[in-house]
C-alpha positions as CSV (number, residue, x, y, z in Angstrom):
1,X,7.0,-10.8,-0.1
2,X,10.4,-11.1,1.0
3,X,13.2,-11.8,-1.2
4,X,13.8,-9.0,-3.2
5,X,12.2,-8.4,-7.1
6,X,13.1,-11.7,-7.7
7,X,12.5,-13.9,-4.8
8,X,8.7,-13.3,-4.8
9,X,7.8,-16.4,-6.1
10,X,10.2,-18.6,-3.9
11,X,9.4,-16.9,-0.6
12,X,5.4,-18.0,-1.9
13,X,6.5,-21.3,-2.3
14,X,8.3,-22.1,1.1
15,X,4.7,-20.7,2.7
16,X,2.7,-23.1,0.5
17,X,5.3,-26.1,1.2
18,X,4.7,-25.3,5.0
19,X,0.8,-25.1,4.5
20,X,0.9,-28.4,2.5
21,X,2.5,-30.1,4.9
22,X,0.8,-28.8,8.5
23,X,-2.4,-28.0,7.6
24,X,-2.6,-25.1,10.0
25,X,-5.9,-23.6,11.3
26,X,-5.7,-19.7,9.6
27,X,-5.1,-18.8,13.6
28,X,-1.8,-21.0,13.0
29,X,-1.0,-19.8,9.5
30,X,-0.1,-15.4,10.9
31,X,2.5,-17.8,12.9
32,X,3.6,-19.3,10.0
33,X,3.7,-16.1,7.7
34,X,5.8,-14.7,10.7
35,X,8.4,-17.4,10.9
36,X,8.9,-18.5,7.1
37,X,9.0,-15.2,5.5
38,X,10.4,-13.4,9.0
39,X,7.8,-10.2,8.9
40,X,6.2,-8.9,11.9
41,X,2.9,-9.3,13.3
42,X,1.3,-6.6,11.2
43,X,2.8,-8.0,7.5
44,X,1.9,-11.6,8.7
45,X,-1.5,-10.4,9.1
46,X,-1.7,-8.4,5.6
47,X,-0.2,-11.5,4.0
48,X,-2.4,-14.0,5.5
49,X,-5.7,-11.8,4.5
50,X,-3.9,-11.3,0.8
51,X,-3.7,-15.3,0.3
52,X,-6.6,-15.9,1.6
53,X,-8.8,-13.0,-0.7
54,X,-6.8,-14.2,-4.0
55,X,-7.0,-18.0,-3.4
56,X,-3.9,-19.0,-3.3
57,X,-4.7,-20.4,0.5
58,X,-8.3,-21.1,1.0
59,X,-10.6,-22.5,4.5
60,X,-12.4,-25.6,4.6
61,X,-13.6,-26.9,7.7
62,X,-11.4,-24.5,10.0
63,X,-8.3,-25.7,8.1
64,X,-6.3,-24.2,5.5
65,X,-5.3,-25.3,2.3
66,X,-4.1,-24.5,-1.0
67,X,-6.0,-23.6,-3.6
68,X,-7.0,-25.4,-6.3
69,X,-4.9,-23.0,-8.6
70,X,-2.5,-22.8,-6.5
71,X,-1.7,-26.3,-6.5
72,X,-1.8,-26.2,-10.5
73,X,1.2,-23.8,-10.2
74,X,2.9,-25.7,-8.0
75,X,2.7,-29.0,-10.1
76,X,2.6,-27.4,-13.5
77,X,5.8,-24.9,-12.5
78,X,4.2,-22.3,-15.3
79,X,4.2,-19.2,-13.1
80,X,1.7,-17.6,-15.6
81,X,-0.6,-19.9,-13.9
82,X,-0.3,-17.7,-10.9
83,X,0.2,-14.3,-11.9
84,X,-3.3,-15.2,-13.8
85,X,-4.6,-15.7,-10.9
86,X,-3.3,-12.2,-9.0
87,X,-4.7,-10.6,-12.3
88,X,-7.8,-12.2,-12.2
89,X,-8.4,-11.4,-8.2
90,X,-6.2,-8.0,-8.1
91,X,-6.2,-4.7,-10.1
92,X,-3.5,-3.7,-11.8
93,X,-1.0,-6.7,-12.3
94,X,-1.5,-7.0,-16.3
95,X,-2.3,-3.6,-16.8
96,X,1.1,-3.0,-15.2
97,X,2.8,-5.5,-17.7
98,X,1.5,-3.5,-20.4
99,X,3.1,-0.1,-18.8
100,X,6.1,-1.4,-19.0
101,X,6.0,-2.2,-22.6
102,X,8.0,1.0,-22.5
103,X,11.0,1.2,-19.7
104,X,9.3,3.3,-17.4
105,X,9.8,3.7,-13.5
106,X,8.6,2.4,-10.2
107,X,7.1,6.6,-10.3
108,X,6.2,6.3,-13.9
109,X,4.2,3.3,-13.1
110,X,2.5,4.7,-10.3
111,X,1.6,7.9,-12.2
112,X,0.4,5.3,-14.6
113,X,-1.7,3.7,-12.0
114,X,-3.1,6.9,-10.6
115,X,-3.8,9.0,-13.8
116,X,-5.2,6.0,-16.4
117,X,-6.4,3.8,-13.3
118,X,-7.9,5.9,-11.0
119,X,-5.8,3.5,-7.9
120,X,-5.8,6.8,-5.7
121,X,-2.1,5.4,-4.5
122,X,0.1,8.2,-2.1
123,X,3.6,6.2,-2.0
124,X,5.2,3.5,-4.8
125,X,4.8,0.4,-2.4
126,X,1.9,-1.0,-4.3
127,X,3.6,-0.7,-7.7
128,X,7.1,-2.2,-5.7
129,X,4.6,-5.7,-5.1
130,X,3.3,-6.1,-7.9
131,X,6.6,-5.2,-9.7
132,X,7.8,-8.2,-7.3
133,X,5.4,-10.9,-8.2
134,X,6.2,-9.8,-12.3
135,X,9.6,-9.8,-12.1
136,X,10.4,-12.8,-10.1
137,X,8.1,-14.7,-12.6
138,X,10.1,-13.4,-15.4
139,X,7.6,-11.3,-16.9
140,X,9.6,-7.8,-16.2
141,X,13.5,-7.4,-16.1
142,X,15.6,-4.1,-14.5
143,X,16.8,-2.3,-17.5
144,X,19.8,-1.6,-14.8
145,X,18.9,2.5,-14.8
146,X,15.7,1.8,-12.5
147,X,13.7,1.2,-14.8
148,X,11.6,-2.1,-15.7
149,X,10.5,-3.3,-19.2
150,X,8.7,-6.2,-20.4
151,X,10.1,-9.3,-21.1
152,X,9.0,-11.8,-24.1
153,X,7.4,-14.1,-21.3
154,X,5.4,-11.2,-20.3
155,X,4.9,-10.2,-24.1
156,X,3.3,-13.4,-24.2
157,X,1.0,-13.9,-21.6
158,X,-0.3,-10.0,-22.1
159,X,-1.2,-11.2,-25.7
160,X,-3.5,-13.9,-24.1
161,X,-4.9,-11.1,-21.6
162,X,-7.6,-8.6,-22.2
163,X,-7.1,-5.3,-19.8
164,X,-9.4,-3.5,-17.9
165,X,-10.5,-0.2,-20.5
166,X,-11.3,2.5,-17.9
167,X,-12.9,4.4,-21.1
168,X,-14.9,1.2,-20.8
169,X,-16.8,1.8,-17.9
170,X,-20.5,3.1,-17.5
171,X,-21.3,6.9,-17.0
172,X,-20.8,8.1,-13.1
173,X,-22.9,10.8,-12.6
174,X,-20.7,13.4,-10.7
175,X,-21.0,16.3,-8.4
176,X,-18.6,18.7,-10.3
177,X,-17.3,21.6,-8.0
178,X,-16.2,24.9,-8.9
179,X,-12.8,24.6,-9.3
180,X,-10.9,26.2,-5.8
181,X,-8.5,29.0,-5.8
182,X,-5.2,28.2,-4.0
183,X,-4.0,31.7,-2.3
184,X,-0.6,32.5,-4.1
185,X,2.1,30.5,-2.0
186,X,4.7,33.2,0.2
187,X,8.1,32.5,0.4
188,X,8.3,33.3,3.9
189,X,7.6,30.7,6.1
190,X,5.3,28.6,6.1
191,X,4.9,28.2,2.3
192,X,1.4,26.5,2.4
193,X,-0.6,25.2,5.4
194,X,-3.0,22.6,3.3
195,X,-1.5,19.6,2.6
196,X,-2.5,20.4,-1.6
197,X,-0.2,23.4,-0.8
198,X,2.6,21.7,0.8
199,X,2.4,19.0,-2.0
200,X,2.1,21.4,-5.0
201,X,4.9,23.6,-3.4
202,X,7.2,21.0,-3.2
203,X,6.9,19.7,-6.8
204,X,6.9,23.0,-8.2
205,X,9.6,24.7,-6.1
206,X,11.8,20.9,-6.9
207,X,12.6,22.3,-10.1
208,X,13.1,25.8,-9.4
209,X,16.7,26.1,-9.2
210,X,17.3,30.0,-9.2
211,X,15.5,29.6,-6.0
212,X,16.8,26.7,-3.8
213,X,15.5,27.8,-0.7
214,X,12.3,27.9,-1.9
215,X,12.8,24.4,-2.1
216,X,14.7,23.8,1.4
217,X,11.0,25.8,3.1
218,X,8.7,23.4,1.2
219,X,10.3,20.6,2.4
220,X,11.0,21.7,6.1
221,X,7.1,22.0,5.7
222,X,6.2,18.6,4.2
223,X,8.8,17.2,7.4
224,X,6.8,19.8,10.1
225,X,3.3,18.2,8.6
226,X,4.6,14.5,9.2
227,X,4.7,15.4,12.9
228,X,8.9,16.4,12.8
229,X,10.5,19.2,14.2
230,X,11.6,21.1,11.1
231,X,14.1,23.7,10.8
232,X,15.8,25.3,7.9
233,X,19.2,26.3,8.5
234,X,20.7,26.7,4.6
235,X,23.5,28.5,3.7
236,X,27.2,27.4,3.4
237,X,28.4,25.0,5.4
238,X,24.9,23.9,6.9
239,X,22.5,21.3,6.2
240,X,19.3,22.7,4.5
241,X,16.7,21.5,7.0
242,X,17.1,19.5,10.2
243,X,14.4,17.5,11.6
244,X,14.4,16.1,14.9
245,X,11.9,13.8,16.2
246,X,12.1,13.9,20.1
247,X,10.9,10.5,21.8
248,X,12.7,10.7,25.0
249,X,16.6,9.8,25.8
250,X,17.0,6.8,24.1
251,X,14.1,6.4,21.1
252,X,15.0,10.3,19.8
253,X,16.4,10.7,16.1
254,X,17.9,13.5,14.0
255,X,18.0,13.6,10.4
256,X,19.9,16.5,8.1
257,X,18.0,16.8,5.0
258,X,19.9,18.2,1.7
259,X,17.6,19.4,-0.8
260,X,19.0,19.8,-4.4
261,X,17.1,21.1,-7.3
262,X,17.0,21.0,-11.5
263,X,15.4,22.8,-13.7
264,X,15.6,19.6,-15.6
265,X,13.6,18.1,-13.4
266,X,16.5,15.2,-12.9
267,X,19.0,15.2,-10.2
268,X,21.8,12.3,-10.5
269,X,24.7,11.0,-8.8
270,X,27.0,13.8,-9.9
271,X,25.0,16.6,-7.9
272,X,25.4,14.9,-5.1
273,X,29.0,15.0,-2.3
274,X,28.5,12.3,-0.5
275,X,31.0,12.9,1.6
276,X,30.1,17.0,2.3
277,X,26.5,15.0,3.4
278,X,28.6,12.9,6.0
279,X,30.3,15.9,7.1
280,X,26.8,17.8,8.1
281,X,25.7,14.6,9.6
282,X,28.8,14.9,12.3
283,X,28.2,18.7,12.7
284,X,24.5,18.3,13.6
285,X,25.1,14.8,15.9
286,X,22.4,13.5,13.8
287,X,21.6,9.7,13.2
288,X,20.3,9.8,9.4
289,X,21.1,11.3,6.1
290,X,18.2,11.8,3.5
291,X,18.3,13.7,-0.2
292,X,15.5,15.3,-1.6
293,X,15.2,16.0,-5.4
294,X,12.9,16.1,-8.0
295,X,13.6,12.6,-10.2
296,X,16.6,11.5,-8.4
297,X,17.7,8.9,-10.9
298,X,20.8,6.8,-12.1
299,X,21.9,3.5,-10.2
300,X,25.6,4.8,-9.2
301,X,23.7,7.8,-7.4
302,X,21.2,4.8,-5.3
303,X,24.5,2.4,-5.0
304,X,26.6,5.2,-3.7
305,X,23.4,6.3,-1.2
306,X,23.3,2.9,0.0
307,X,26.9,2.5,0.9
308,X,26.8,6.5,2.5
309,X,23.2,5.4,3.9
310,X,21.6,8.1,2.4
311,X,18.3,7.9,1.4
312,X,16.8,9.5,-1.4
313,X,13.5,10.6,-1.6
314,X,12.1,12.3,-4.7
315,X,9.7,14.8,-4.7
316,X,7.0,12.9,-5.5
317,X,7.7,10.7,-3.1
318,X,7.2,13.6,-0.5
319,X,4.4,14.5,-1.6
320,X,2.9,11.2,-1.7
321,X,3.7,10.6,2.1
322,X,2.0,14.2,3.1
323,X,-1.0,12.3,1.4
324,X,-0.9,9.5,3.3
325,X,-0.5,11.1,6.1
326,X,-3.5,13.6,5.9
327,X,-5.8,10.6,5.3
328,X,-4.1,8.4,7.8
329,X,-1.8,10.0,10.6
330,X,1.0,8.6,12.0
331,X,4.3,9.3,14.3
332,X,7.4,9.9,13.8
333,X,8.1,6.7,15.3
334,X,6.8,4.9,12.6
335,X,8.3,7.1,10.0
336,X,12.1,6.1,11.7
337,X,12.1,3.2,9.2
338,X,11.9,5.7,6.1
339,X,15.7,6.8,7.0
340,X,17.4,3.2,8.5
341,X,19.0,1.9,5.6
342,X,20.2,4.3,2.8
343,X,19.5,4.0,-1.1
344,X,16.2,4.1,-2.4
345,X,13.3,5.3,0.0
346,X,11.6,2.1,0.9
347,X,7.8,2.9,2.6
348,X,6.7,-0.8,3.2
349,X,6.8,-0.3,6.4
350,X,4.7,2.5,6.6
351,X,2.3,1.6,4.4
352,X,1.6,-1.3,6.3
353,X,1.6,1.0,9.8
354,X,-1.1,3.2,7.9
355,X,-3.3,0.1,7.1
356,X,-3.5,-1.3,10.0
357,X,-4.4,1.7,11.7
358,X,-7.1,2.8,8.9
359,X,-8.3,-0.9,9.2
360,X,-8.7,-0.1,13.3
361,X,-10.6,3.1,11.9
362,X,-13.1,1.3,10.2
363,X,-13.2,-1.6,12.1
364,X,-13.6,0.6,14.9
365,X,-16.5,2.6,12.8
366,X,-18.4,-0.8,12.4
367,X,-18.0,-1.9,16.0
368,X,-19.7,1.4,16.8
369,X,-22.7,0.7,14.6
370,X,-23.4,-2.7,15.1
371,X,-23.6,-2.0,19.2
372,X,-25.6,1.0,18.0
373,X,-28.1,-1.3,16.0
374,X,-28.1,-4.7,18.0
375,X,-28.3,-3.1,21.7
376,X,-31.8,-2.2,21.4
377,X,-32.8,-5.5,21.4
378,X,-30.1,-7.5,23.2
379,X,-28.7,-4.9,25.8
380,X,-24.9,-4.9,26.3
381,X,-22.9,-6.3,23.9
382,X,-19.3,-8.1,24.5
383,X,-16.2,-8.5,22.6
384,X,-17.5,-11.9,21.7
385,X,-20.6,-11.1,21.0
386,X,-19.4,-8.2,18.4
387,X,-16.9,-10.9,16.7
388,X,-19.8,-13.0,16.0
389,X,-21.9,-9.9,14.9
390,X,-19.0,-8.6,12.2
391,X,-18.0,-12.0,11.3
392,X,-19.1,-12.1,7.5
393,X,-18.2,-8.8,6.9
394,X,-14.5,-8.1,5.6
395,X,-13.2,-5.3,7.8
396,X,-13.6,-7.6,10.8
397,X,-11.5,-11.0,8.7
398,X,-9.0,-11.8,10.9
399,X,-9.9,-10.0,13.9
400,X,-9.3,-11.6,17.6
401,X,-11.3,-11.2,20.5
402,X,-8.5,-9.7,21.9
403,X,-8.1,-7.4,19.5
404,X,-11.7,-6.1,19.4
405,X,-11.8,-5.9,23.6
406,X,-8.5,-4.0,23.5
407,X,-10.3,-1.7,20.6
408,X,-13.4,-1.8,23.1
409,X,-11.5,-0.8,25.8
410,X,-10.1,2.4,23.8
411,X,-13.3,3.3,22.8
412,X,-14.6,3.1,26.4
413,X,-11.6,4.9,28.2
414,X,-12.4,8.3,29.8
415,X,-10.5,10.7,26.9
416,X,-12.7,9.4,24.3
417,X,-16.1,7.9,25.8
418,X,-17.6,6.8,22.9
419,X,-18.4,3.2,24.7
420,X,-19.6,2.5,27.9
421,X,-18.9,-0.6,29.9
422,X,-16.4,-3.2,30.9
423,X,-15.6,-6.4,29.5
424,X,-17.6,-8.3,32.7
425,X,-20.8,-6.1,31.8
426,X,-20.8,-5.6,28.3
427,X,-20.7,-2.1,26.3
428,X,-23.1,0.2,25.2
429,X,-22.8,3.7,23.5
430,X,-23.0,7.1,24.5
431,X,-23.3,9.1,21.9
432,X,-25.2,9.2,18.2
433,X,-22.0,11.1,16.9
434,X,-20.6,8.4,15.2
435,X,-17.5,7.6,13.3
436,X,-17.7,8.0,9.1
437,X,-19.9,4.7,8.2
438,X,-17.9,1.9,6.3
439,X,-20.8,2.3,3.5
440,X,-20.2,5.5,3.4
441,X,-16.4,4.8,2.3
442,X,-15.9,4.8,-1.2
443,X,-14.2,1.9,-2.5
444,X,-11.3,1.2,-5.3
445,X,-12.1,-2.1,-5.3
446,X,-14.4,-4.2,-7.7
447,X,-15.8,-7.9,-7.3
448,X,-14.7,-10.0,-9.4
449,X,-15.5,-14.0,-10.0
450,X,-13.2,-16.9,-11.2
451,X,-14.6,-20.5,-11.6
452,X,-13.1,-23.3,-12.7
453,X,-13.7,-24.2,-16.6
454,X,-12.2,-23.7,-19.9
455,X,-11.1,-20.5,-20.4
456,X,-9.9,-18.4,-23.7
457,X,-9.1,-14.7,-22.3
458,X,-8.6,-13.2,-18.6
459,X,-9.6,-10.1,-17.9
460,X,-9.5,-7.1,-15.8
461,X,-12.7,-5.3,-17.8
462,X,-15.7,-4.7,-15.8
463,X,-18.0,-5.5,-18.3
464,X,-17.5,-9.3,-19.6
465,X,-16.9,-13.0,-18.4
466,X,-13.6,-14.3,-20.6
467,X,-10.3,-15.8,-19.5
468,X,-6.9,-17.0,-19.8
469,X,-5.5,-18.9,-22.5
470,X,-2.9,-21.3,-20.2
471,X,-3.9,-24.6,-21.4
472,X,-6.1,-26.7,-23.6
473,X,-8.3,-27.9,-20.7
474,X,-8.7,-26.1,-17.4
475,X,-8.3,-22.1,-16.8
476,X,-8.9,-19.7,-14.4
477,X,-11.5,-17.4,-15.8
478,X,-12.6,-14.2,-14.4
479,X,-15.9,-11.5,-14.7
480,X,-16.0,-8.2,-13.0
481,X,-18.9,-6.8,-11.5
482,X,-19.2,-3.3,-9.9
483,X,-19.6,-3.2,-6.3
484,X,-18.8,-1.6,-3.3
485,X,-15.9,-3.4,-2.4
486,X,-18.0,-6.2,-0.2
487,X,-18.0,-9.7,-1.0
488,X,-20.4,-10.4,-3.6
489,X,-21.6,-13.7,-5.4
490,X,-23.0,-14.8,-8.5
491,X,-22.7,-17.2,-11.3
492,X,-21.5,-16.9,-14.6
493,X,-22.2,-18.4,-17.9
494,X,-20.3,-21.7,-16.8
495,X,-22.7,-22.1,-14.1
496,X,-19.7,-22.0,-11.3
497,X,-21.1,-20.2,-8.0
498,X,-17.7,-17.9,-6.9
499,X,-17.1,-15.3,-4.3
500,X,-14.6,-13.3,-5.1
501,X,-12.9,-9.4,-4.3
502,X,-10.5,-7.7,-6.8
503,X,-7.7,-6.1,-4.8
504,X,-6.3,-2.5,-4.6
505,X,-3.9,-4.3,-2.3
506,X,-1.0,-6.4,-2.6
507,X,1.3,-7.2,0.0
């Protein structure tokens, strides 16, 4: 949400004012998302799904409306109320709180939320929301050296919530494979050409500093496998690596890259000459600075980024991005945002390019099957006749016809030819190659239900039904269930019938 770590809550509000007061149809409510909180079409869309999947904005008869526990926060102005809620309908919100019992981090967290969790998370964004909704409730405060702690609100409500126990959960049986041999990694160019190898070379070489140009390689690599034209130049007076990411006269960008390395595994704002980065800037005509360093840390050395607009990216951080990108490519174009403003590396925007295009993926998968299945018997199929077929299932919420004939039309064009047809005649397939299935997907997510009713304990365990102590009559309560990720339904002890998703992601 807009408005900074602390204006979560407020930018929420103005959208549930507006919603109050228009009733808009959830066509009209992207719109609003659009205009209130001024995002693009893509994060309206991610917010407007995110609302809708936690309840805080929910359907009836075409027409959107708070929720019931929404409306509870609103007239009750006890924000615990809601960030019950995101912790009853979204993983790791509480189990965050309880992180940060020690100052730790937006990379500590997500360590946290990768090693303990099992959230399979590439970049910090997800940690960044949820550190958002926390914080502007007043459950977490800024230590002021990047770091977040717990504050006696949070202390609190955690004492009324019971966590999700990942020692807790039921035997997986697992397909254990011989562990792989990595070759050893040269230091001549290329240092690794996997993306494990470009990850692990540019942790391990971050902290190598008898070696910088180790380093300098391992980054010009991690840059050259996010689609850049890399070079490492080194040596005194140079930048380390330029990239250059050639889009034609106008849209082209350069961007010198200073790498800096500790054997402490910290780099702070006294390792760091501002002014010799400006100077390589000029030299190379380039349009962006950016630092890379294992655990860049301190606010004077992100304050003093910001002003040179220099942005720092740790190692991890990197790494995390060469992830991303392996499972989900993308352009430079859309990596253009990572270097616009200086300070600390802020991948929003990129995260939200990668899920829209891994939503298209699937969505694209699932189109693909359901012409597959359903043509057999009904011949051609058009755009409207597929929005109908994928309506109840999730990868298709918020899809327009538009949007699934444009994706039709892809499919069908001449350099893939997956599809046949036009959008007078309907399409068919051409092939029994398909794309990966979306059951075939595995899934972070778990289903999770919260009916109305008196509640004691909320939980994010997959095992019992308890709840939140927020009152002495009504609470939300919550149960998880293991699933696939679809929406599932059941009833629990109260006899409320719910429909609920828990959430890997939080816009």
């Amino acid at each position: 949400m807009p408005g900074g770590y602390t204006g979560y809550l407020q930018s929420l509000k103005r959208v549930c004012s507006v919603v109050a007061e228009e009733r808009p149809t959830p066509a009209e409510l992207a719109g609003i998302l659009e205009t209130v909180l001024k995002v693009k079409p893509i994060g309206a869309r991610l917010r407007k799904s995110f609302l809708r999947k936690v309840g805080v904005v929910v359907v009836h008869d075409g027409i959107c409306r708070l929720g019931s526990w929404t409306e509870r926060w609103l007239a009750s102005d006890d924000d615990r109320v809601l960030i019950a809620l995101l912790h009853g309908r979204c993983q790791f919100v509480g189990e965050l709180l309880a992180a940060a019992r020690e100052p730790l981090t937006n990379e500590q967290l997500l360590a946290v939320a990768n090693d303990r969790y099992g959230m399979g998370w590439d970049t910090q964004t997800q940690v960044g929301n949820r550190r958002g909704w926390l914080q502007s409730a007043g459950m977490l405060a800024d230590t002021g050296d990047g770091k977040v702690r717990v504050t006696d609100a949070g202390r609190a409500l955690l004492a009324e919530l019971a966590l999700h126990d990942p020692a807790a959960r039921s035997p997986i049986e697992a397909v254990v494979e011989p562990p792989r041999v990595e070759p050893p990694i040269e230091v001549s160019p290329p240092v690794a050409d996997t993306v494990d190898g470009i990850v692990e070379a540019v942790k391990s070489f971050a902290t190598d500093s008898s070696h910088p140009d180790r380093f300098e390689r391992a980054v010009r690599d991690a840059f050259a496998f996010l689609g850049f034209q890399a070079e490492w130049l080194g040596g005194s007076g140079k930048t380390d690596v330029l990239l250059d990411a050639t889009l034609g006269r106008t849209d082209s960008y350069r961007v010198v890259v200073d790498c800096k390395t500790s054997a402490s595994g910290t780099v702070g704002d006294q390792q760091v000459d501002s002014v010799t980065l400006g100077d390589h800037k000029s030299k190379h005509d380039a349009d962006h600075i950016a630092l890379v360093a294992p655990n860049p840390s301190g606010r004077r050395l992100f304050d003093r980024a910001k002003q040179h607009k220099v942005s720092i990216i740790s190692a991890d951080q990197l790494g995390g991005l060469c992830r991303q990108h392996a499972k989900t490519p993308l352009g430079v174009d859309d990596y253009r945002s990572l270097f616009a403003h200086g300070g600390s590396l802020d991948t929003e925007a990129v995260d939200e390019r990668a899920g829209e295009v891994g939503r298209l993926i699937v969505l694209a998968a699932a189109t693909c099957e359901a012409i597959r299945e359903r043509s057999t018997m009904f011949g051609r199929l058009s755009a409207r006749d597929l929005l109908l077929i994928l309506a109840d299932q999730p990868v298709a919420e918020g899809t327009t016809e538009d949007e699934l004939q444009a994706l039709l039309d892809t499919l069908a064009s001449p350099l893939l030819g997956v599809l046949h047809g036009s959008k007078s005649e309907g399409y068919r397939v051409t092939t029994t190659v398909w794309l990966p299935s979306v059951a075939s997907r595995p899934s972070l997510n778990s289903s999770r239900s919260i009916p109305p009713g008196d509640l004691s304990r909320l939980t994010s365990s997959e095992s019992s039904v308890t709840a939140i102590h927020i009152d002495k009559t009504s609470r939300p309560t919550v149960a998880w269930t293991a699933s696939s990720g679809h929406r599932t339904e059941r009833r629990t002890e109260n006899g409320w019938p719910t429909a609920r998703t828990s959430h890997a992601v939080i816009p």
